[in-house]
N, C-alpha and C positions, 0 to 999 in steps of 0.2 A: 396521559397522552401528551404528545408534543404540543408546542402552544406558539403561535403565531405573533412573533414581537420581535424587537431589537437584538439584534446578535448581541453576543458578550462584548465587553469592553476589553478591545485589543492592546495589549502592552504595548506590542508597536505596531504601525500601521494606520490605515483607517479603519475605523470601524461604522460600518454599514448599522443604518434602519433603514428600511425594506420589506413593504408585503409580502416581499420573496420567502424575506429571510425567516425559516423556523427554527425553532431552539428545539435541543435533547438535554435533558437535564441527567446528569450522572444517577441521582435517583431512580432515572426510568428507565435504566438500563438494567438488564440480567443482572443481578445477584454473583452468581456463579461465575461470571464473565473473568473475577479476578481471582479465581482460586485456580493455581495448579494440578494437573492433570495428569494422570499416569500417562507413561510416555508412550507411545506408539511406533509403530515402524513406518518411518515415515518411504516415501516414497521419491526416486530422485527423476530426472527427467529418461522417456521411456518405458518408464518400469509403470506409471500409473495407469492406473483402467479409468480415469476420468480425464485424460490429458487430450489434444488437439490429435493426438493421433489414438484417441481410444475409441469407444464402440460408437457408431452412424448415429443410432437412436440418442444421443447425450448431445450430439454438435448440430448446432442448429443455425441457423441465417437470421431466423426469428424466434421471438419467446417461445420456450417449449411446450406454455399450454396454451398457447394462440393469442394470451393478456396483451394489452398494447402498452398496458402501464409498468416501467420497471424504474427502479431503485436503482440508480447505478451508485455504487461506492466510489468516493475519488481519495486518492492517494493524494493528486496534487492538479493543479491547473495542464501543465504540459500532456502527461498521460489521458487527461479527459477530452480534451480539445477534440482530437479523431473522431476519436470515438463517442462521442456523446454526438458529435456531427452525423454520422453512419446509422447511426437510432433514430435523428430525427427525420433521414432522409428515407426512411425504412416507414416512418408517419406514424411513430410511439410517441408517447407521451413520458419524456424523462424528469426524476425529481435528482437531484442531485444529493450525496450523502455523506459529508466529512467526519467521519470518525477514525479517527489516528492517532492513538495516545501514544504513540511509539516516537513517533516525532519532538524529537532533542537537540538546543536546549527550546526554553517557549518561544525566543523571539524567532527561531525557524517557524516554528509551528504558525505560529501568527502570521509571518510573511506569505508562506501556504496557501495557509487557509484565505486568508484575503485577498491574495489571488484568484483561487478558483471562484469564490464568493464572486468578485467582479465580474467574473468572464459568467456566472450562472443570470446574474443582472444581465449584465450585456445582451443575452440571450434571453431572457423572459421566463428561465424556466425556474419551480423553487428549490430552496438552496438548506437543507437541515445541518441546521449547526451545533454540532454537539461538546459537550463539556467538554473541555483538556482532563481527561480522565488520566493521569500518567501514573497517580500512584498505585489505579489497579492493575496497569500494565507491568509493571516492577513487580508489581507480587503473582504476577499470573507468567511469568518469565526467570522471577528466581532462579537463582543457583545455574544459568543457564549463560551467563555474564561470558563464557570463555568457549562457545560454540562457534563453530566456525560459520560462515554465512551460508546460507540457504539447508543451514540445520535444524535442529530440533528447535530453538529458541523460534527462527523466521515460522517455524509451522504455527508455535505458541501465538505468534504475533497475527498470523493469520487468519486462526481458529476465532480468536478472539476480537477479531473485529469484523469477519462474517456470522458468527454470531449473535453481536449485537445489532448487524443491520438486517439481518434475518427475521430478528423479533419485531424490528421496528416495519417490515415489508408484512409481515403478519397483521399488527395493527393496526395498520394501515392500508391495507386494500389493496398492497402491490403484492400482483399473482406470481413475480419472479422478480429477482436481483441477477446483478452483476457486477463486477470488480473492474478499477482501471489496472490494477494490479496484472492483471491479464496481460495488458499489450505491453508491458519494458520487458526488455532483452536482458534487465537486471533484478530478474525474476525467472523464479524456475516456474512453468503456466502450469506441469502438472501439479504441484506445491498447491498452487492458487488453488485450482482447480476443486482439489480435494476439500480444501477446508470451504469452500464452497457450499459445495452438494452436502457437506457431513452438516452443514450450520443449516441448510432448506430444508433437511432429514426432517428435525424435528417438529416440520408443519405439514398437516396436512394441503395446505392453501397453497404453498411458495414452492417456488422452483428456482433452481441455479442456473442461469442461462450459461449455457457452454458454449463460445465460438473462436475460432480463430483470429483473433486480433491482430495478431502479430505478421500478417503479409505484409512484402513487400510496399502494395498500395496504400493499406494500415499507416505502415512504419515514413513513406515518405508524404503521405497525408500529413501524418501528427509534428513531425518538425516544420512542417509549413506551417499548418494555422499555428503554431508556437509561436514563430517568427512573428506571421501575421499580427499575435497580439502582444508580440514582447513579452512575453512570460518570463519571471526571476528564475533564474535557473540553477536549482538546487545542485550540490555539489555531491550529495551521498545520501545514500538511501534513508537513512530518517532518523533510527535511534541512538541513543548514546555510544552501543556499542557497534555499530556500522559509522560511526562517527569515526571513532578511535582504530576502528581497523583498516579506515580509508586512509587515512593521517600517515598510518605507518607504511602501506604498500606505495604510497605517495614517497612519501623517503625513500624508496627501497628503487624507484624512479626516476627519482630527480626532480619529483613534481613539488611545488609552493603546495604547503598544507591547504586543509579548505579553510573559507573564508562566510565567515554567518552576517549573511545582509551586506547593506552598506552599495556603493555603487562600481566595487572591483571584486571578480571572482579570484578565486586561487589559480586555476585554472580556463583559460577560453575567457570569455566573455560574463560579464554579470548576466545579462539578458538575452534571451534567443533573439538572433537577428538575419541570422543566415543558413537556409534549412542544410545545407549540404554540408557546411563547416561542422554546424551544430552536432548534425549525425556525425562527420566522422570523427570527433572527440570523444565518442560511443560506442563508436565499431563494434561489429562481432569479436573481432579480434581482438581489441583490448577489454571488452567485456569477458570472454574467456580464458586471457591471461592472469585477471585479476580474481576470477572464482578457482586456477587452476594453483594460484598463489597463496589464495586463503585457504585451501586444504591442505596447505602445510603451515599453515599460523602463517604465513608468511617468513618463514625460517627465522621468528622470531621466539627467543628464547626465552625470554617470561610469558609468552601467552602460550608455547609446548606445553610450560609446568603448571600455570595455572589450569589449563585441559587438562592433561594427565591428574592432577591433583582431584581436581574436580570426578572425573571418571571413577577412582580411585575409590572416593568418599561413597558412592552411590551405594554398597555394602556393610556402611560405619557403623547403621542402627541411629544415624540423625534424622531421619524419617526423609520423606519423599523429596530424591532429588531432581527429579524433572529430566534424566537421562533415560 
């Protein structure tokens, strides 16, 4: 069971102690969490039967079995800000739940995480800190290194860490979770969505809370309290290889590469400071041009062949490649 102490000692950053603050020890996580999985069809936006536009009975305004206690998952301070605001005004009871082994290199993660950490302090509510699990995320995303974004690799990514908050909302007495991963625009929600409900599946106790995050009011809510708190503002979605594929459509731009910590971004501003600017650094628009970019590698020519290569192989007899 989680145990109530000292966060881990941050590489870089501050590191909190805090009554808040609860540890998840990689131990007490799934097993299975880091093994790959036969690959599935995934689901893109539209197509899903658990998406913001699927069945009445799944989207709800409140927990879907009346619980007041939910586990929200946070990706990162910015995304939870809204939204974790919206739950308490609703008069829940939120624990907040950092697990993101995907987040590359550590001192990102660290900057993160102690972020949100701060802002769950600020706010009074607790804050489960969990291992830097990365090396089972690399093995539970293998062979998956040259997928394009919001593919099979992002389902891995996602299974795998509603999964383990899944277990941890079992244990712990929380009657339903939810994802910040929901409200970014750089996120497919039916994506979220699925690996969601398919990770509550396995309880009978836990449900997936399904809701709309992503309105307008949502969307200009969360760059406000952003602002409001100066939150560091990450530059790409998290892991090594969203890293590398940011870097390149950034060239392909004109854009300065990203930029890890320190007090200058690559782009815009280090810290949210102006909700309007903020968003439109984000836009729809350039949100769509750069997912409409990464399904052609970015007409980059080593990451075509490493894809094809990789596709290729799934027939070799090198046993499961995660396609």
């Amino acid at each position: 069971m989680a145990t109530q102490c000292a966060s881990h000692e941050a590489d870089v950053g501050e590191a909190y102690e805090h009554p808040l603050v609860l540890a998840l020890s990689a131990q007490e996580m799934p097993p299975a969490r880091r093994l790959p999985v036969v690959p599935v069809q995934i689901a893109y936006e539209g197509e899903s039967k658990y998406g913001i536009d699927g069945p009445k009975e799944l989207i709800a305004a409140m927990p879907p079995n009346g619980g007041n206690k939910v586990l929200l998952h946070s990706c990162c301070a910015p995304c939870s800000g809204a939204m974790f605001e919206e739950m308490v005004s609703k008069g829940l009871e939120v624990t907040i739940f950092f697990y993101n082994p995907n987040i590359h290199p550590k001192e990102e993660y660290e900057i993160r995480k102690n972020e949100n950490k701060r802002y769950a302090i600020k706010r009074g509510v607790p804050f489960v800190d969990c291992d830097y699990d990365s090396d089972a995320w690399f093995e539970r995303t293998k062979n998956q290194e040259f997928e394009p974004e919001r593919g099979v690799r992002c389902t891995a990514c996602f299974d795998m860490r509603m999964e383990v908050t899944a277990q941890y909302a079992h244990e712990h007495g929380f009657s339903c979770f939810t994802t910040t991963n929901a409200t970014s625009r750089w996120k497919d929600v039916n994506q979220v969505n699925d690996s969601g409900i398919k990770a509550a599946a396995r309880y009978d106790d836990v449900d997936f809370w399904v809701y709309n995050w992503q309105t307008d009011e949502m969307t200009e809510r969360k760059y406000k309290v952003s602002a409001e708190e100066r939150f560091y503002k990450q530059e790409y979605c998290g892991c090594l290889h969203s890293l590398r594929d940011s870097n390149i459509w950034r060239k392909t731009q004109g854009i300065p590469p990203v930029k890890i910590g320190g007090e200058e971004a690559g782009l815009g501003t280090r810290y949210f400071e102006d909700p309007v600017a903020d968003a439109e650094e984000e836009n729809q628009e350039v949100v769509d041009q750069f997912f409409k970019d990464a399904s052609r590698q970015f007409d980059n020519e080593r990451l075509k062949k490493q894809f094809e290569h990789r596709k290729k192989s799934q027939t070799d007899g090198d046993g499961l490649n995660n396609w």
